[in-house]
Backbone as ProteinMPNN parsed JSONL, in Angstrom:
{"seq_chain_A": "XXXXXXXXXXXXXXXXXXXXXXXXXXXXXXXXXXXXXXXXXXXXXXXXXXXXXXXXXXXXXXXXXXXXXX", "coords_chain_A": {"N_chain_A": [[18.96, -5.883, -29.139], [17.559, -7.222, -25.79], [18.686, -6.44, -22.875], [19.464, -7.347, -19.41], [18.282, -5.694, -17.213], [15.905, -4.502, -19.193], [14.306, -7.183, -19.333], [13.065, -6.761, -16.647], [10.428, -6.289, -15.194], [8.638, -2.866, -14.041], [8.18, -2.124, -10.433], [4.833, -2.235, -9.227], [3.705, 0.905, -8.386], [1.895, 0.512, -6.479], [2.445, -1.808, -4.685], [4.837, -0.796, -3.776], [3.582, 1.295, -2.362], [1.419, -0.62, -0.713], [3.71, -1.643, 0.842], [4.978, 0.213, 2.478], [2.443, 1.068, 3.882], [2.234, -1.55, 5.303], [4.509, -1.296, 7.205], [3.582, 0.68, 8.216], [1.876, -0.278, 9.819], [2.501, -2.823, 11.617], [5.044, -1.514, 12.504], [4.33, 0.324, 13.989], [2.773, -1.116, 15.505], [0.148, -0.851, 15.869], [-3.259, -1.436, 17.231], [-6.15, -3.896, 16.673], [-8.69, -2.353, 15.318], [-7.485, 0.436, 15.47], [-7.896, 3.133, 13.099], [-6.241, 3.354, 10.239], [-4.629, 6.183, 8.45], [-6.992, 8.14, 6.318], [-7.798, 7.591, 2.75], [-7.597, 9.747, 1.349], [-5.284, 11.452, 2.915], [-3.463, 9.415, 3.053], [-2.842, 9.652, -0.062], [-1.911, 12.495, 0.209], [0.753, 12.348, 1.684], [2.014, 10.09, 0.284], [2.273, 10.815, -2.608], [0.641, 9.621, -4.302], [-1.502, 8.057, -6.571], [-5.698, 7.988, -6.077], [-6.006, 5.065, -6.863], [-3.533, 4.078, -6.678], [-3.371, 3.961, -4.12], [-6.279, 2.494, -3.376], [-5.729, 0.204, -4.433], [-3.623, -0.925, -3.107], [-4.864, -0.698, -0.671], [-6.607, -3.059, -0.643], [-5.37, -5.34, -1.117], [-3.825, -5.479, 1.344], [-6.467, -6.299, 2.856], [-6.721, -8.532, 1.474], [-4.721, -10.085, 2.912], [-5.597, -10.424, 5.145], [-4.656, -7.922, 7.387], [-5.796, -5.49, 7.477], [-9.543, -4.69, 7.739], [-11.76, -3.544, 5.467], [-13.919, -0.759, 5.353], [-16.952, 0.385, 4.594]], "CA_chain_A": [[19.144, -6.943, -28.179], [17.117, -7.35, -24.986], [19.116, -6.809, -21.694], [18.754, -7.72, -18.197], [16.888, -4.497, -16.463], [14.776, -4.78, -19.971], [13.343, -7.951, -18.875], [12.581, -6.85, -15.492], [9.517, -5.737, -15.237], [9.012, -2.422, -13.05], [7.435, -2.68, -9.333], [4.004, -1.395, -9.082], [3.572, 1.856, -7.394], [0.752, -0.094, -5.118], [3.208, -2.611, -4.282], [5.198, 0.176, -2.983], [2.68, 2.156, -0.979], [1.428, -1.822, 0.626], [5.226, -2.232, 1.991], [4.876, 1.41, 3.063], [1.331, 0.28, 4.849], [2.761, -2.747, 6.153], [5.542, -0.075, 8.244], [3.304, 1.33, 9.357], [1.257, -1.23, 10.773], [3.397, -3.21, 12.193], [5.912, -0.441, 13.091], [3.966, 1.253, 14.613], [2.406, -1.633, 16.57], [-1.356, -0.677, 15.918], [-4.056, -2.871, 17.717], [-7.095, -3.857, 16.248], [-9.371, -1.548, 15.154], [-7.092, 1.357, 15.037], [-8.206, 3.303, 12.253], [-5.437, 3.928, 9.461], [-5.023, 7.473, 7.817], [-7.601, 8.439, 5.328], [-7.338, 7.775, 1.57], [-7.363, 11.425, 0.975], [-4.103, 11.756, 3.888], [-2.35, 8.438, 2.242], [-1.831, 10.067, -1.551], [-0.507, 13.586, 0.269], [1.637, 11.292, 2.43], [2.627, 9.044, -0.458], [2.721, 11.123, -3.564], [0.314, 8.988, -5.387], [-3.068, 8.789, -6.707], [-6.056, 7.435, -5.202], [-6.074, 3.727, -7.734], [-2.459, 2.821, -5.975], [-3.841, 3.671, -2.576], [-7.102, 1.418, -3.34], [-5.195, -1.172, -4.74], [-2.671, -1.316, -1.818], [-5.339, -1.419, 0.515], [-6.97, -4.51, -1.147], [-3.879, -6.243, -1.28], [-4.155, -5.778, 2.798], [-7.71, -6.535, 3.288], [-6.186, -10.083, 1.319], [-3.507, -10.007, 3.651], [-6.156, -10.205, 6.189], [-3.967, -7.015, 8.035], [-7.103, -4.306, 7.433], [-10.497, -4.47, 7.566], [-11.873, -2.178, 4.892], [-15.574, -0.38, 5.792], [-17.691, 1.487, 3.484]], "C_chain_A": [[18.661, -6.482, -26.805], [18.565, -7.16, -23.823], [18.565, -7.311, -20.517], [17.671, -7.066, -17.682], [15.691, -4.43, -18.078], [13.842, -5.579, -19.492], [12.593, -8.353, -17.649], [11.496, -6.271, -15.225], [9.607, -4.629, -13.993], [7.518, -3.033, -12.047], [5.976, -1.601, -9.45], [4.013, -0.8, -8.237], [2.449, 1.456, -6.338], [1.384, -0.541, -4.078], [4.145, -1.444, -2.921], [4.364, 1.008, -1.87], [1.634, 0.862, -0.234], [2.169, -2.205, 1.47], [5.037, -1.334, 3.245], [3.77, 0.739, 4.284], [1.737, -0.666, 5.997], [3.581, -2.082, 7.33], [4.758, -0.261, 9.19], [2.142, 1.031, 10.129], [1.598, -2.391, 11.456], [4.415, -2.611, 13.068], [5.374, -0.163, 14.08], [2.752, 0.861, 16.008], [0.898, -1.401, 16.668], [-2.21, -1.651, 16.119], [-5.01, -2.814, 16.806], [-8.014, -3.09, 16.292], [-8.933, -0.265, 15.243], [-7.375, 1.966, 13.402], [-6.62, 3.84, 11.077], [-5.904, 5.179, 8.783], [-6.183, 7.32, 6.548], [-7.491, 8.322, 3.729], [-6.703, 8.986, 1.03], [-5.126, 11.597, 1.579], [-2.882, 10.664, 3.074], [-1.786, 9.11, 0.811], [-1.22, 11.615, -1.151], [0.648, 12.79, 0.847], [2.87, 10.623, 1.126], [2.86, 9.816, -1.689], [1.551, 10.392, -4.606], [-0.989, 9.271, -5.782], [-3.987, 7.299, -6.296], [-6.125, 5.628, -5.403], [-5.33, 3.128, -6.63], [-3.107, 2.599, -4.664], [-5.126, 2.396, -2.545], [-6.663, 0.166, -3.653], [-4.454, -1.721, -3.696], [-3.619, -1.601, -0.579], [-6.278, -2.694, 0.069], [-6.221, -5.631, -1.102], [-4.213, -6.469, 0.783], [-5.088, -6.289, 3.527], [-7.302, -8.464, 2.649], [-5.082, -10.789, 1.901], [-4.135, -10.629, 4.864], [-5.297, -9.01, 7.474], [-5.049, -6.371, 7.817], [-8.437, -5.297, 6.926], [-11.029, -2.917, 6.491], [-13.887, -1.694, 4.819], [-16.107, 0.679, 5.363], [-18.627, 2.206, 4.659]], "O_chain_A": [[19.165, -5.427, -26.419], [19.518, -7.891, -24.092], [17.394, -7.686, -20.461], [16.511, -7.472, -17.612], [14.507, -4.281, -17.774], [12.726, -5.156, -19.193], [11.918, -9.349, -17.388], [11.871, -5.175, -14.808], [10.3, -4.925, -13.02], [6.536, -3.723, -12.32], [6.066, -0.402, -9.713], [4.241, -1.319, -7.144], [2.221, 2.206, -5.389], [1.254, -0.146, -2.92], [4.061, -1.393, -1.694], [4.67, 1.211, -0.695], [1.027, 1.222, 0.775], [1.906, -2.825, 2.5], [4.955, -1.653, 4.431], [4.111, 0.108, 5.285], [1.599, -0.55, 7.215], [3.232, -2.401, 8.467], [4.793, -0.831, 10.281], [1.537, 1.788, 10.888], [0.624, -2.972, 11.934], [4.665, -3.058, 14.187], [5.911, -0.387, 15.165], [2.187, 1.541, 16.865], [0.392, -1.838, 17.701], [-2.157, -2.677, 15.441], [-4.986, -1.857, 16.032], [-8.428, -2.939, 17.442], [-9.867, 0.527, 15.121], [-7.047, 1.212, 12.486], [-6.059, 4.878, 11.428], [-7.085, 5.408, 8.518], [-6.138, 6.296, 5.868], [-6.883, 9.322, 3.349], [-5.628, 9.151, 0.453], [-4.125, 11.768, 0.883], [-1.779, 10.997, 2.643], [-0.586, 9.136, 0.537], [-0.304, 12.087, -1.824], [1.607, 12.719, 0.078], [4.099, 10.685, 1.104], [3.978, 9.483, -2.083], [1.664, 10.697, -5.793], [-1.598, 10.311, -5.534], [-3.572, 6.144, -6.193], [-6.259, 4.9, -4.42], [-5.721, 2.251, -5.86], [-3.365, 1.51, -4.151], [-4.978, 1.44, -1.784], [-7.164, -0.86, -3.191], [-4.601, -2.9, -3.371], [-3.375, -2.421, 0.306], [-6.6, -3.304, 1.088], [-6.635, -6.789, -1.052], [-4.725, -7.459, 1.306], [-4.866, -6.723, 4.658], [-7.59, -9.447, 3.332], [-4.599, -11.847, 1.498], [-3.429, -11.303, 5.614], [-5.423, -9.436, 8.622], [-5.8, -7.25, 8.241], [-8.448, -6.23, 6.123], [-10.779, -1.727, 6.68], [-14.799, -2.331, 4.292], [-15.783, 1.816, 5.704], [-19.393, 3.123, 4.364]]}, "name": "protein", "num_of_chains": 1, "seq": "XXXXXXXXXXXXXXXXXXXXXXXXXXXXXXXXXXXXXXXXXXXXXXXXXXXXXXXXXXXXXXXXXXXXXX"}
């Protein structure tokens, strides 16, 4: 038999390091065109690997909050 936390699906670790993002752009009050840390600097920072970080910043660039520039 199925329980509750069964049918909860978990949160993606992106999800988590976009809230994170969000902090710390907002928090931290950053104007336009401030550059955010480095992919590289975000997964020591965050623990993760580089997918969540690209995914989280996509999620922002659809957020319209970042510009993202190859």
């Amino acid at each position: 038999m199925m329980t509750i936390p069964d049918l909860i699906s978990p949160r993606k670790i992106s999800h988590d390091v976009r809230d994170r993002l969000i902090e710390l752009i907002q928090g931290d009050g950053m104007t336009p065109g401030t550059p955010i840390p480095s992919e590289r600097e975000l997964m020591a920072k965050y623990g993760v690997g580089r997918p969540a970080i690209r995914e989280a910043m996509q999620q922002l660039q659809l957020m319209g909050l970042i510009t993202i520039r190859h």
